[in-house]
C-alpha positions as CSV (number, residue, x, y, z in Angstrom):
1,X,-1.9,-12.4,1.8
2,X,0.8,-10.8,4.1
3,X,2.1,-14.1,5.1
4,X,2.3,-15.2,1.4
5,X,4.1,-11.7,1.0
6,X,6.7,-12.2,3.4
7,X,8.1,-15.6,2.1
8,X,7.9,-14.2,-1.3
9,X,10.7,-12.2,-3.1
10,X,8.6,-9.7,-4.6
11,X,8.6,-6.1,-3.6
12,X,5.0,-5.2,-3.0
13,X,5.3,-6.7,1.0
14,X,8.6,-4.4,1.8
15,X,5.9,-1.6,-0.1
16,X,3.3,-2.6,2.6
17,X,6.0,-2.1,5.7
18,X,7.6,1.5,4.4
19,X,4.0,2.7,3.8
20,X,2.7,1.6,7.3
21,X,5.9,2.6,9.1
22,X,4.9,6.3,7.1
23,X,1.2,5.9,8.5
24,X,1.7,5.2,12.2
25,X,4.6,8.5,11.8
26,X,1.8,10.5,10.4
27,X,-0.3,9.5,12.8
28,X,2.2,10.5,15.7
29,X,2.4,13.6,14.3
30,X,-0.5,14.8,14.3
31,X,-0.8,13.5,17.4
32,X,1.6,15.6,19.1
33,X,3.0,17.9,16.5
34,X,6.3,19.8,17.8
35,X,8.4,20.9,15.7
36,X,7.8,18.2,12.7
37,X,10.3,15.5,13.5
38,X,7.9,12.5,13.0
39,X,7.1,14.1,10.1
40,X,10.3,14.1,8.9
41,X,10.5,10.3,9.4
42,X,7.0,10.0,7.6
43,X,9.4,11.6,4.5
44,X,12.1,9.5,4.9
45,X,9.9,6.1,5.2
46,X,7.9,7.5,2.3
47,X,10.8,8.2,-0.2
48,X,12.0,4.7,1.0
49,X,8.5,3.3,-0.2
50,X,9.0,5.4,-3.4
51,X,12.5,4.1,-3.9
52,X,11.0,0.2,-3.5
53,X,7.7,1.1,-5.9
54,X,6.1,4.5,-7.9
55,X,3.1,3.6,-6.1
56,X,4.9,5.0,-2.9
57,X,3.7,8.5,-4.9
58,X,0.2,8.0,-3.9
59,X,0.8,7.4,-0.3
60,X,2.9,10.6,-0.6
61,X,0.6,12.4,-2.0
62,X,-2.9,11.0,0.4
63,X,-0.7,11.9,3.4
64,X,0.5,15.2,2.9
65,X,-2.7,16.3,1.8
66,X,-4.1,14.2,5.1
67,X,-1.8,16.5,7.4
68,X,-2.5,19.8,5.3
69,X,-6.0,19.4,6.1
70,X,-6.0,18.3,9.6
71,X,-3.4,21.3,10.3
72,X,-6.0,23.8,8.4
73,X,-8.9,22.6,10.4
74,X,-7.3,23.3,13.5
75,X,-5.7,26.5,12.6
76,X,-9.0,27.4,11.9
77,X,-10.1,26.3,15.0
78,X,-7.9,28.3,17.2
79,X,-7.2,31.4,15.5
80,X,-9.6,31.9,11.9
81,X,-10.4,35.4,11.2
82,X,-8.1,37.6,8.4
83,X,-4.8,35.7,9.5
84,X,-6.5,32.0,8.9
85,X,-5.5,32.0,5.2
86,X,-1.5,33.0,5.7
87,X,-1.0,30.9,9.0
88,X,-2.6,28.0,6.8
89,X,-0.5,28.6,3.4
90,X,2.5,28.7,6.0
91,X,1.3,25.8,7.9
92,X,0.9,23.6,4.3
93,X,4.5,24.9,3.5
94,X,6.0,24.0,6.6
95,X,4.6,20.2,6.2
96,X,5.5,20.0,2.9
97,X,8.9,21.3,3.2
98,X,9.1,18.6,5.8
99,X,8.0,15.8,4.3
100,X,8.4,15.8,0.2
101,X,11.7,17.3,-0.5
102,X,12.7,14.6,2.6
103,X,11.3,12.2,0.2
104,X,12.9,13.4,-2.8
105,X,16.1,13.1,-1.2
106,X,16.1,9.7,0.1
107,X,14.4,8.3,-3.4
108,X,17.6,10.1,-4.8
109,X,19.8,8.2,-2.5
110,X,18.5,5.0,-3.3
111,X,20.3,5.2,-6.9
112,X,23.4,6.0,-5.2
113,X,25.1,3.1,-6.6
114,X,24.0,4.0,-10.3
115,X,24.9,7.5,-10.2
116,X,28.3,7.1,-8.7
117,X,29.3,4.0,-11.1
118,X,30.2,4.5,-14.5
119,X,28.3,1.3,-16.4
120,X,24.9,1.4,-15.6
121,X,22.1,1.1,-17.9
122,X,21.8,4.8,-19.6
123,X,24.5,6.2,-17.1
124,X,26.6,8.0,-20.4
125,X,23.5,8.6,-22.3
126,X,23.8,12.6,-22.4
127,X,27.7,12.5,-22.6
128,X,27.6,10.0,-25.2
129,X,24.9,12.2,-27.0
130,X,27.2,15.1,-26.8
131,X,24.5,17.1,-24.8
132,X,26.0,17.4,-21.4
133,X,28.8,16.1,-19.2
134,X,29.6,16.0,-15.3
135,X,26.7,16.3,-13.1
136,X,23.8,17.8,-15.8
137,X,25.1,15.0,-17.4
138,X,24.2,12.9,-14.7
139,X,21.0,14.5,-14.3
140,X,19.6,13.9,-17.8
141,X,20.0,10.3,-17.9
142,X,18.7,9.9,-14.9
143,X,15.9,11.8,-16.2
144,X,15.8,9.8,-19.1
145,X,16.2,6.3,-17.6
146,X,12.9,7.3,-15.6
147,X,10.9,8.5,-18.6
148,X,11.8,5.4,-20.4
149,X,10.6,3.2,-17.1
150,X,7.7,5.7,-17.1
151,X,6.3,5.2,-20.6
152,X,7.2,1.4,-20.0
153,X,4.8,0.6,-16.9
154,X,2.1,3.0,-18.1
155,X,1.4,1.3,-21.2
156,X,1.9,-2.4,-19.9
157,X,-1.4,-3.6,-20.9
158,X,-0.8,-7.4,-22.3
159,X,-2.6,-10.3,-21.3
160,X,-0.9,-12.3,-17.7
161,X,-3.2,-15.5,-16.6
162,X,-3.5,-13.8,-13.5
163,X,-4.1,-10.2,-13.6
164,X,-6.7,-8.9,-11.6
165,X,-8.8,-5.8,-12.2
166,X,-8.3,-3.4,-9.1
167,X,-12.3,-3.1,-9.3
168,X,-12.3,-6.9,-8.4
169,X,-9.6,-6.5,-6.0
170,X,-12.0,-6.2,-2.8
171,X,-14.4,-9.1,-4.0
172,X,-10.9,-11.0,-4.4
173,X,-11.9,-12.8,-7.7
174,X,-8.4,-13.7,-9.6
175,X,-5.4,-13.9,-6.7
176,X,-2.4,-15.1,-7.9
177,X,-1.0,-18.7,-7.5
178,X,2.6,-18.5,-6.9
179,X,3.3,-21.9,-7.0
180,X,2.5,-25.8,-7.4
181,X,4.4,-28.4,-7.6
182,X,4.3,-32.2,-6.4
183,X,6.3,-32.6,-2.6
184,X,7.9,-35.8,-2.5
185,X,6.8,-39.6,-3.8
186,X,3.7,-39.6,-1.3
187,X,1.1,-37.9,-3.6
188,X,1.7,-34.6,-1.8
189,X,1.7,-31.4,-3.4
190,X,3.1,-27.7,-2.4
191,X,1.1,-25.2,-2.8
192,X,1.5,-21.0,-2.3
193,X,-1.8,-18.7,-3.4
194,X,-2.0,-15.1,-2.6
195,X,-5.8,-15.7,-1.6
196,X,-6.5,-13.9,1.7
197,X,-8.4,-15.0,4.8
198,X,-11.6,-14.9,2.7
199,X,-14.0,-13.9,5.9
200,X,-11.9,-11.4,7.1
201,X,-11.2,-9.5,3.4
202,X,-14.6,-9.9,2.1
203,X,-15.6,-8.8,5.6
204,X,-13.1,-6.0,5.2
205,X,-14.3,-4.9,2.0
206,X,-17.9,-4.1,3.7
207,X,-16.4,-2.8,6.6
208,X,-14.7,-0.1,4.1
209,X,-17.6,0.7,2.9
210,X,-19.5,1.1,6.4
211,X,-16.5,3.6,7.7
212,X,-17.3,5.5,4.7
213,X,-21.0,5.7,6.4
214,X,-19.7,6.1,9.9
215,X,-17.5,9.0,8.5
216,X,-20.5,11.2,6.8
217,X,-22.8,10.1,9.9
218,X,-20.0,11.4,12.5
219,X,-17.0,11.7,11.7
220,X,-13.7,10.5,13.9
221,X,-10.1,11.2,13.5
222,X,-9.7,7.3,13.3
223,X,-12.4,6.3,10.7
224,X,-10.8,9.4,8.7
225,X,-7.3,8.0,9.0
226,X,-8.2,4.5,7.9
227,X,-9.8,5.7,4.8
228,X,-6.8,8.1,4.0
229,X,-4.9,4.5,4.0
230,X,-7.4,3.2,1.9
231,X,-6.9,5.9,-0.5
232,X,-3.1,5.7,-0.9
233,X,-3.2,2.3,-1.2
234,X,-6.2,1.2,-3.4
235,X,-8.2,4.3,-5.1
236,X,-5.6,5.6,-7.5
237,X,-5.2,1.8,-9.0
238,X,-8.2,2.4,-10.2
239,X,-7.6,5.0,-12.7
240,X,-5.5,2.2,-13.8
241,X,-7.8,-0.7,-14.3
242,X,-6.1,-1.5,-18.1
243,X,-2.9,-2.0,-17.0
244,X,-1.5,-5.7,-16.4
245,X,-2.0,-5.7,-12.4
246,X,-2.3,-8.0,-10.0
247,X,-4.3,-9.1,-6.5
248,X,-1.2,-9.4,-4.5
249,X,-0.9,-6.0,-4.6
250,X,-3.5,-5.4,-2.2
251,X,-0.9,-6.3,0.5
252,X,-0.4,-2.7,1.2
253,X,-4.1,-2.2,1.5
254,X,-4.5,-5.0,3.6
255,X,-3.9,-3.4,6.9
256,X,-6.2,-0.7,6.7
257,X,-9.0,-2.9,5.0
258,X,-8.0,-4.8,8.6
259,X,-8.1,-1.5,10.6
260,X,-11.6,-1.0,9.1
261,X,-13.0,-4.0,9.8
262,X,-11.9,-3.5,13.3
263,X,-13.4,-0.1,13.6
264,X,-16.8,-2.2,13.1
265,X,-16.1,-4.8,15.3
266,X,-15.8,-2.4,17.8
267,X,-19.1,-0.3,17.0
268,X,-20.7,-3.5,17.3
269,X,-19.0,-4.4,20.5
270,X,-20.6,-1.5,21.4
271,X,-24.1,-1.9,20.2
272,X,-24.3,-5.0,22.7
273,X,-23.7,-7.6,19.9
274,X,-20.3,-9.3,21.8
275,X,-21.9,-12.6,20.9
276,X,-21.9,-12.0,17.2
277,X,-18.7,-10.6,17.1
278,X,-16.8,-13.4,19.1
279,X,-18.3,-16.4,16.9
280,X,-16.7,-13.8,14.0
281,X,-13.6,-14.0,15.8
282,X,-13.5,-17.6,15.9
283,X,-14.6,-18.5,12.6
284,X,-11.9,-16.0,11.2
285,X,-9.5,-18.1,13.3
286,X,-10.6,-21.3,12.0
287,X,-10.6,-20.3,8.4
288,X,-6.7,-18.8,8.6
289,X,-6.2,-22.3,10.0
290,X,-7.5,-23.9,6.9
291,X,-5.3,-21.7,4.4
292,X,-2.0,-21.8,6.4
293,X,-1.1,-24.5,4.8
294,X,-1.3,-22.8,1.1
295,X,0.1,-19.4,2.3
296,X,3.4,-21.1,3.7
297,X,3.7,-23.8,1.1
298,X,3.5,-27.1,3.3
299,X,3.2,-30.6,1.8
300,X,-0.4,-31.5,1.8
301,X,-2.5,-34.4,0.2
302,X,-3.7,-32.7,-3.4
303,X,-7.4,-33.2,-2.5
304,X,-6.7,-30.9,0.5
305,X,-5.1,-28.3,-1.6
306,X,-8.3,-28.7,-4.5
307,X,-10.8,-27.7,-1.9
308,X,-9.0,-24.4,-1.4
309,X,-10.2,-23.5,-4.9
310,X,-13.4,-22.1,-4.0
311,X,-14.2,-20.4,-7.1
312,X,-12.5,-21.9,-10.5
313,X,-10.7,-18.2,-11.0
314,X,-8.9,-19.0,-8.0
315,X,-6.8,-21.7,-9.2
């Protein structure tokens, strides 16, 4: 799905690279904390992801509470006792004073070119109320232009061909086809899907599930951090299941479903199983072999492109 994503003008796949860029600075923090300065970037990648999509919210919000609790474990760790409570509140306010007012300001840079114009949509809306005028002015249509696009997207529930339920979204049962057309007088077609590698996504979605196991069982700062992607990307969509979504979407989830799937590979590497996990290897090769074709839009006989439809809600 990412390579569908990156040759298609939608925002969901620039999404996927702030959130990831904001993952890997997470994770360097935490790594090596100092005085907060990869944190810092986390804040400005993240209010970059929240200036491209709302859903950069959730990753904002699964993060900061990611590096609040790793922080609080550790204070407790090395100091507990009476003063565990206040150097924790101070540690959760340090982090938080790095990373979402960071946020806030970049998002609120993004619509430099609204608020400093003079004919954008809503732009006069208090001064041409009569409420307000210079900068609280400013303020309350910007307040208002968000309202409007909040109330918008939270009750966008009519029917689309291909919306997908974000409880199907790991089972991958509707992806979206972005395009079909004939190529040329030879009886070639063009076709683009957002279908994924099917062995390694399904085999993803399992591998979720088994980090989940591996984290209760015994519990690593890696399988922890893959599931906090999973939660910012996927979990809050679905508390949102009656909206008008889509599968390609999941292209910000995709890399940690990926990360997951390699944390089993690896247990199983481990477990003396190489065999197993090298004919996986291949046949995950093969298959993105067979669906390059319909991720990059190449001409190909239409019999070729019909036997990509595995399931009829994939065409």
């Amino acid at each position: 799905i990412a390579i569908t994503m990156s040759r298609t003008a939608l925002l969901d796949g620039i999404l996927a690279m702030f959130i990831l860029a904001a993952f890997l600075a997470v994770l360097r923090h935490l790594d090596a904390p100092g005085w907060g300065g990869w944190l810092l970037l986390a804040g400005v990648l993240l209010g970059a992801a929240t200036a491209v999509k709302w859903s950069g919210l959730f990753a904002i919000a699964a993060f900061g509470l990611w590096v609040v609790a790793v922080e609080t474990v550790r204070i407790n760790a090395a100091h507990g006792g009476k003063r565990f409570v206040w150097r924790s509140a101070l540690a959760a306010l340090r982090s938080f004073a790095l990373l979402v007012p960071v946020a806030l300001v970049v998002y609120v840079s993004s619509w430099a070119g609204w608020i400093l114009s003079a004919g954008g949509y809503l732009r006069s809306w208090a001064t041409d109320a009569g409420s307000d005028d210079g900068p609280l002015a400013i303020a309350r249509a910007l307040w208002k232009y968000h309202r409007d696009i909040y109330v918008y997207n939270i009750g966008l529930n009519s029917p689309h061909s291909y919306q997908a339920n974000p409880f199907g979204w790991l089972a991958m049962i509707r992806p979206t086809a972005f395009y079909y057309a004939p190529a040329g007088t030879d009886g070639l077609v063009q076709y683009v899907t957002s279908v994924a590698n099917p062995v390694i996504w399904w085999a993803g979605a399992i591998a979720i599930v088994a980090v989940v196991v591996m984290v209760f069982r015994k519990s690593t700062w890696q399988n922890v951090a893959i599931l906090v992607g999973v939660v910012a990307t996927y979990v809050p969509w679905l508390f949102l299941s009656q909206r008008t979504v889509f599968q390609f979407y999941t292209v910000t989830l995709e890399p940690f479903l990926v990360l997951a799937l390699v944390a089993v590979l690896v247990w199983l590497w481990t477990l003396h199983l190489r065999q197993f996990v090298a004919n996986f290897l291949i046949i995950a090769v093969v298959v993105s072999a067979f669906f390059i074709p319909v991720w990059m839009g190449l001409p190909i006989p239409e019999w070729f492109a019909i036997i990509h439809y595995w399931f009829p809600s994939w065409i």
